[in-house]
C-alpha positions in Angstrom: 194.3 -143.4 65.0 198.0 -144.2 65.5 198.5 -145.2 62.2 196.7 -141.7 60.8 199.4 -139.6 62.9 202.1 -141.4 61.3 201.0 -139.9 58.1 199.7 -136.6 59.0 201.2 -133.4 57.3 200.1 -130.2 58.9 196.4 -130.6 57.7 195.9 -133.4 58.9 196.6 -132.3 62.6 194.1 -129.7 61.6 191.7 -132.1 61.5 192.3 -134.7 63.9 190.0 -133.3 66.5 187.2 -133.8 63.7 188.7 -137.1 63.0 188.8 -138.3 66.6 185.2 -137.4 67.5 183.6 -139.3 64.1 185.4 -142.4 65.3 182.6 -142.6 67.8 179.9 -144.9 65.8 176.7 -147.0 66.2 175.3 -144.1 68.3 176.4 -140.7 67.0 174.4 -138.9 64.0 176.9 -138.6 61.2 178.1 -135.2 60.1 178.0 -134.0 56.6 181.3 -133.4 55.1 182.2 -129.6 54.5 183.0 -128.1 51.8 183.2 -124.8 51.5 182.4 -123.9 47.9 179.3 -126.7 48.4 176.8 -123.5 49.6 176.5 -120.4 50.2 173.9 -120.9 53.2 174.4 -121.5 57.1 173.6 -125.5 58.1 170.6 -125.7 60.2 172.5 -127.4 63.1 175.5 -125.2 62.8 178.0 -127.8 61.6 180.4 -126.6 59.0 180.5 -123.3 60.3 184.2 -124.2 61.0 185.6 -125.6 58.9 189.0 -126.4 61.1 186.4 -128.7 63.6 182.5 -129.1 62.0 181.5 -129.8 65.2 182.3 -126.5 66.7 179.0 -124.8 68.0 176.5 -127.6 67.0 174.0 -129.4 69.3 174.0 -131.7 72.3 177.9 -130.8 72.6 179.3 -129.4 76.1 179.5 -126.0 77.3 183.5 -124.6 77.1 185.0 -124.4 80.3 186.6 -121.1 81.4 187.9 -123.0 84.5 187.3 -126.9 85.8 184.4 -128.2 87.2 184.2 -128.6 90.7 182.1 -131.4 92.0 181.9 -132.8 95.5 183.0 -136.8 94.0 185.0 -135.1 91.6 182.6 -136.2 88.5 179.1 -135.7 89.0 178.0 -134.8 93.2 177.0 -131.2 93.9 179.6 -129.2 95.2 180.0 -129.0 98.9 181.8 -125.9 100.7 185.7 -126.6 102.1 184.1 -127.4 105.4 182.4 -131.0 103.8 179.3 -129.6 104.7 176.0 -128.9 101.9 176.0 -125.2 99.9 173.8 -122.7 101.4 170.3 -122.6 100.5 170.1 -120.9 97.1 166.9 -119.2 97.5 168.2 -117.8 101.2 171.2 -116.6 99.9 169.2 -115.1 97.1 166.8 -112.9 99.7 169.8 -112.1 101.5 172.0 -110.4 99.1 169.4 -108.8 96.8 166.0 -108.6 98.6 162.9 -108.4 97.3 162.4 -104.7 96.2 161.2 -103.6 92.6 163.2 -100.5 91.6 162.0 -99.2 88.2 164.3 -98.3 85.4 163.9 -95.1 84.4 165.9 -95.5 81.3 165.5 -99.0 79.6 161.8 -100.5 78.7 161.4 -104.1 79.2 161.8 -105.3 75.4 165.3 -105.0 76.1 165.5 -107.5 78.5 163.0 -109.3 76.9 165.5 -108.5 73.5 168.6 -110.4 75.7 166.1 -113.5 76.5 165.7 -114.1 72.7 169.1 -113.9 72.2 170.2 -116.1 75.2 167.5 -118.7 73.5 168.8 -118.4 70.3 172.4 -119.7 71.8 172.3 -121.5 74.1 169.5 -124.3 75.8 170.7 -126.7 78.5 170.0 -130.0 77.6 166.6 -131.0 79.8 164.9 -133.8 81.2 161.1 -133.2 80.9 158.0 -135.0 82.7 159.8 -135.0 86.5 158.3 -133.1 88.9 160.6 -132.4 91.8 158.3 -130.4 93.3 155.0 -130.6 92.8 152.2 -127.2 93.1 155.0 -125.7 95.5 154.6 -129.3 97.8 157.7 -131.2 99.2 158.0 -135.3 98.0 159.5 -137.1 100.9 163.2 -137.9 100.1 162.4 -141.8 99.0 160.3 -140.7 96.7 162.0 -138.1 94.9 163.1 -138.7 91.5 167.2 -139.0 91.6 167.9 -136.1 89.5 166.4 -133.6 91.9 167.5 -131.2 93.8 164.5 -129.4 94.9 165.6 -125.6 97.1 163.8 -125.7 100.3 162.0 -122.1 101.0 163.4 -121.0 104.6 160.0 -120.3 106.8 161.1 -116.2 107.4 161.3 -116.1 103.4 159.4 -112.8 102.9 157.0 -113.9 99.8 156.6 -117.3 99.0 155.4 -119.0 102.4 152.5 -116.7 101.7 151.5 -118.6 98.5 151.9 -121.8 100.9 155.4 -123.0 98.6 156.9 -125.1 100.7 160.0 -125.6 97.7 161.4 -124.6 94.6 161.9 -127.1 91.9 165.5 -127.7 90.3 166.4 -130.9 88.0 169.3 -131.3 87.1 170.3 -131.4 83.7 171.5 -134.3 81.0 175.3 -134.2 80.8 178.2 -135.7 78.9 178.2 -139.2 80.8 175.2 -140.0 79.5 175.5 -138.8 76.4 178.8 -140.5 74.5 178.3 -138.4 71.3 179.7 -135.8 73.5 183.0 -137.1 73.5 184.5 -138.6 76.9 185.1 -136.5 79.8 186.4 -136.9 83.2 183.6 -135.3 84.8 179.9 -134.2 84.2 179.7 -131.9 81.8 176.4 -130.0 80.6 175.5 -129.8 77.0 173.3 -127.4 75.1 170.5 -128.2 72.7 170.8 -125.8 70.2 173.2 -124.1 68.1 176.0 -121.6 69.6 175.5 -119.1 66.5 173.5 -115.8 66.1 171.2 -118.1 63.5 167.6 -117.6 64.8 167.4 -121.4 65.5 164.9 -120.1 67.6 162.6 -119.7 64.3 164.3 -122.0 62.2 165.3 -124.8 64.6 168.5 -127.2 64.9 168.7 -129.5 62.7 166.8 -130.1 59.0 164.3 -132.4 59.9 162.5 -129.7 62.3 163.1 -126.9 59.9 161.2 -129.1 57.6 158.4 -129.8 59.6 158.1 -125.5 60.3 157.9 -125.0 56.7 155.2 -124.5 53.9 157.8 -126.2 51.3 156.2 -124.1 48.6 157.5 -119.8 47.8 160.3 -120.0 51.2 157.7 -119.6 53.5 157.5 -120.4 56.9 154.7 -122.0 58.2 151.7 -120.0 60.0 147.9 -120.1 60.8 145.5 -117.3 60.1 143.6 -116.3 62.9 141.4 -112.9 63.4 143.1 -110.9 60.3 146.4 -112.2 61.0 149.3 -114.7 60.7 150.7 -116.6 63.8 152.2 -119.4 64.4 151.0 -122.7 64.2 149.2 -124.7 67.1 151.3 -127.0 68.6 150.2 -130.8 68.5 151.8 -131.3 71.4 150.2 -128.0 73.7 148.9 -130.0 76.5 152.7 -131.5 77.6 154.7 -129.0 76.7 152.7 -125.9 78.1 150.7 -125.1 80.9 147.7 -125.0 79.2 144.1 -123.5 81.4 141.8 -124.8 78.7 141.1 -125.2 75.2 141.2 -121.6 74.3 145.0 -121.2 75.3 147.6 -120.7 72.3 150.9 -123.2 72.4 152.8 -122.0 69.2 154.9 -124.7 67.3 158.3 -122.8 67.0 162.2 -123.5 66.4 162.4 -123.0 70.1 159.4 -124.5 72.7 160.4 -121.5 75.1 158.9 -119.0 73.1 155.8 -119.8 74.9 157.4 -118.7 78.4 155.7 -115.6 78.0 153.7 -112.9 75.9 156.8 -110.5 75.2 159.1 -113.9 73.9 156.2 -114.8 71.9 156.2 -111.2 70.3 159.8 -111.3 69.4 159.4 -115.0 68.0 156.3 -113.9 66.2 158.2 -111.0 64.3 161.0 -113.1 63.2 158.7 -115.5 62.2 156.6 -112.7 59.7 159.8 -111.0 58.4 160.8 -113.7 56.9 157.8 -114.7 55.0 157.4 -110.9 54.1 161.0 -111.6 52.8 160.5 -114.7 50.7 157.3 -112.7 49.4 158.9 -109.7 48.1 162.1 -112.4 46.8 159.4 -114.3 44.9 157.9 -111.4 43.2 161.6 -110.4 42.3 162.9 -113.1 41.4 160.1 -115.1 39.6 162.3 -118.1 38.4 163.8 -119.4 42.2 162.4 -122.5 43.6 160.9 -123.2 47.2 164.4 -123.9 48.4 166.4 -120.6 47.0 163.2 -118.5 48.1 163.4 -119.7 51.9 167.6 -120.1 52.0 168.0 -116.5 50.9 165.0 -115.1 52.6 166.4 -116.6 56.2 170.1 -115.3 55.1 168.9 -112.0 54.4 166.5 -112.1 58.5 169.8 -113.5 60.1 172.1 -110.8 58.5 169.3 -108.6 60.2 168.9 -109.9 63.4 172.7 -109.9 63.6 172.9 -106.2 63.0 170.5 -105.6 65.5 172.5 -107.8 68.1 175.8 -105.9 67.7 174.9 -102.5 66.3 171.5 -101.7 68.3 171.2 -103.3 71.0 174.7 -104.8 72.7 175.7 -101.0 73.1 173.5 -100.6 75.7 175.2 -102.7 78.3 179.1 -103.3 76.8 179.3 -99.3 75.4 180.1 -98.9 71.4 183.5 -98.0 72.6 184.4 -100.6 74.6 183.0 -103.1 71.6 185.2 -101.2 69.3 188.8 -101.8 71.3 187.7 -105.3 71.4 186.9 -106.2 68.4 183.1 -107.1 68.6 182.6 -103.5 66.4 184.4 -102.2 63.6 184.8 -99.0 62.1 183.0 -98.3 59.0 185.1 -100.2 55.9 185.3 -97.7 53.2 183.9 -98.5 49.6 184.8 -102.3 48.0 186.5 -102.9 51.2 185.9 -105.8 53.7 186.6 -106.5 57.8 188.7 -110.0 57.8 189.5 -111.0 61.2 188.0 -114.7 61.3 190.0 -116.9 63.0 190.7 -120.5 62.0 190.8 -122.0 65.6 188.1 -120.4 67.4 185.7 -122.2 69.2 182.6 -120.7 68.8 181.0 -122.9 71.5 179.3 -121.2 74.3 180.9 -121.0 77.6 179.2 -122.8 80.4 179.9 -119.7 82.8 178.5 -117.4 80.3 175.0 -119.7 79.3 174.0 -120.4 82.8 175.6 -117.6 85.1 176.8 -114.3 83.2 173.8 -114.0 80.7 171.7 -113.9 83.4 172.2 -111.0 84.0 169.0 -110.1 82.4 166.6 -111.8 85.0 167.1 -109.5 87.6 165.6 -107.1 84.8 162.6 -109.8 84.7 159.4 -107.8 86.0 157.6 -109.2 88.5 153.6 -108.4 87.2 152.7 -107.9 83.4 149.6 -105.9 82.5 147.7 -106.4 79.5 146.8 -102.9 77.7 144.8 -102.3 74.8 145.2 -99.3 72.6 147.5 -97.0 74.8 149.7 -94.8 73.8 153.4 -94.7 74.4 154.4 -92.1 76.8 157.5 -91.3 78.7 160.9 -90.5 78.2 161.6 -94.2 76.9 159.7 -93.4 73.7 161.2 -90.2 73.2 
């Protein structure tokens, strides 16, 4: 690497973050070089968005950090307060300061938090361990069994709802970080990493990387890949239903998605399920247009033409709500209207598109205390109230 900065020019420096993290081998997937009159179309697995670091925004890389860690050993241990002693109990601290009252919103329906889930899956997924159970039908493990990543919350006995379902604690694993993961580049200290892609690129229905795009599609006319049951197109079954959902019996759906938590529950599913259907109605109408594209062309454009959609929804529709158009507009996440032939042109070279590990795991959570706490299922009804209006 010495002998490259000898050399460099200004371009080179440019690059040497990219340089520095492909010197990793043996055990880091290779990244395609970028060029940026190669195609027209987004990489499944983000890379090459940037062209400054190909890197930036791409799976199994850490979270930004808007300030350092702070761990109890300094690398990995939980946190402990100034005193030495453990954190307060989560879930006590939780009752405390918010309480357990429902207050209904007058205003907003629940598809808009349901809206901010999608979004939240579509950009960010800490990296997880699956299979450990730290705590097991609500039931403690004595402390030499318990796996070593958990870190179950023990449920006070005054707690005002769940000692009534006889849950004795609340699971909590902790997650994969960079020191197990050397793709991630070296750190000091533990750092988590996300799954998925840091873009607004419905990874959610397209997935992260090519080989699970491929195994969502038809390969034939763009489409995606569904099953027709009762009149209409869903999702496919997911081979692998009875680990990776709670399933009651045989008759319960699992859908095979770009994201396995769209089967967290029946208002995700919806969202996943439209996405999914625009873009074969999409690819049908391109097909009929444009009789001479292949299978390839047919689904590239079709999923340009849904993420240019979903994108529009994101900033124009539904942000809005909770940042105010104004407020978007002095900082830059809105423009004005461009007049006729004209174009907005405010990327910048250098910035990270990664997601912050404050705003994937703290601040865009904001939506679960928007999270209702009992769903009924309705057939035929029809939409009343002021919501609808």
């Amino acid at each position: 690497m010495y002998a490259i900065v000898q050399q460099c020019t200004v371009w080179c420096f440019i690059l040497l973050p990219y340089l520095a993290i492909r010197t990793v081998v043996g055990v880091c997937p290779v990244v395609a070089s970028c060029d940026e009159g190669t195609t027209p179309y987004r990489t499944m697995d983000g890379s090459c968005n940037s062209l400054y670091n190909p890197l930036y925004g791409t799976p199994y890389r850490p979270y930004r950090r808007l300030v350092p860690a702070r761990y109890g050993d300094g690398v990995f241990e939980p946190a402990r307060m100034s005193s030495g002693r453990p954190m307060p109990n989560a879930r006590q601290l939780s009752v405390a300061l918010f309480g357990e009252t429902e207050v209904q919103d007058g205003r907003s329906t629940i598809i808009n938090m349901q809206f901010g889930q999608l979004v939240a899956h579509d950009m960010s997924f800490t990296a997880d361990v699956f299979g450990v159970k730290c705590c097991p039908n609500g039931k403690r493990i004595p402390p030499d069994l318990l796996p070593p990543r958990c870190m179950p919350l023990e449920v006070p006995p005054d707690d005002p709802v769940l000692p009534l379902e006889d849950i004795q604690c609340m699971s909590m694993l902790r997650t994969k970080t960079t020191l197990e993961y050397p793709c991630a580049t070296n750190y000091g200290t533990a750092e988590q990493l996300s799954s998925v892609t840091a873009y607004l690129d419905l990874s959610i229905v397209y997935g992260n990387s090519v080989e699970q795009t491929a195994s969502l599609r038809q390969h034939r006319g763009g489409l995606m890949s569904v099953e027709h049951r009762h009149g209409q197109d869903w999702p496919p079954h997911n081979p692998n239903a009875s680990r990776l959902c709670q399933m009651r019996d045989g008759t319960d759906v699992c859908y095979l998605t770009g994201d396995l938590r769209s089967n967290q529950s029946p208002h995700l599913a919806i969202l996943q399920i439209a996405h999914l259907l625009e873009h074969n109605r999409l690819a049908s109408e391109l097909s009929i247009l444009n009789p001479c594209w292949d299978d390839e062309r047919l689904f590239q454009e079709a999923r340009r033409i849904n993420i240019g959609k979903y994108q529009s929804i994101v900033y124009n529709d539904w942000l809005p709500i909770y940042l105010g158009r104004e407020n978007m507009l002095a900082q830059g996440l809105l423009h004005k209207e461009a007049g006729a032939g004209e174009f907005i042109r405010d990327y910048n070279l250098l910035e990270d598109a990664t997601v912050s590990n404050a705003f994937g795991t703290a601040a865009f959570r904001y939506f679960h205390n928007m999270i209702v706490g009992q769903l009924e299922l309705r057939v035929g009804l029809p939409m009343v109230g002021e919501a609808f209006r």
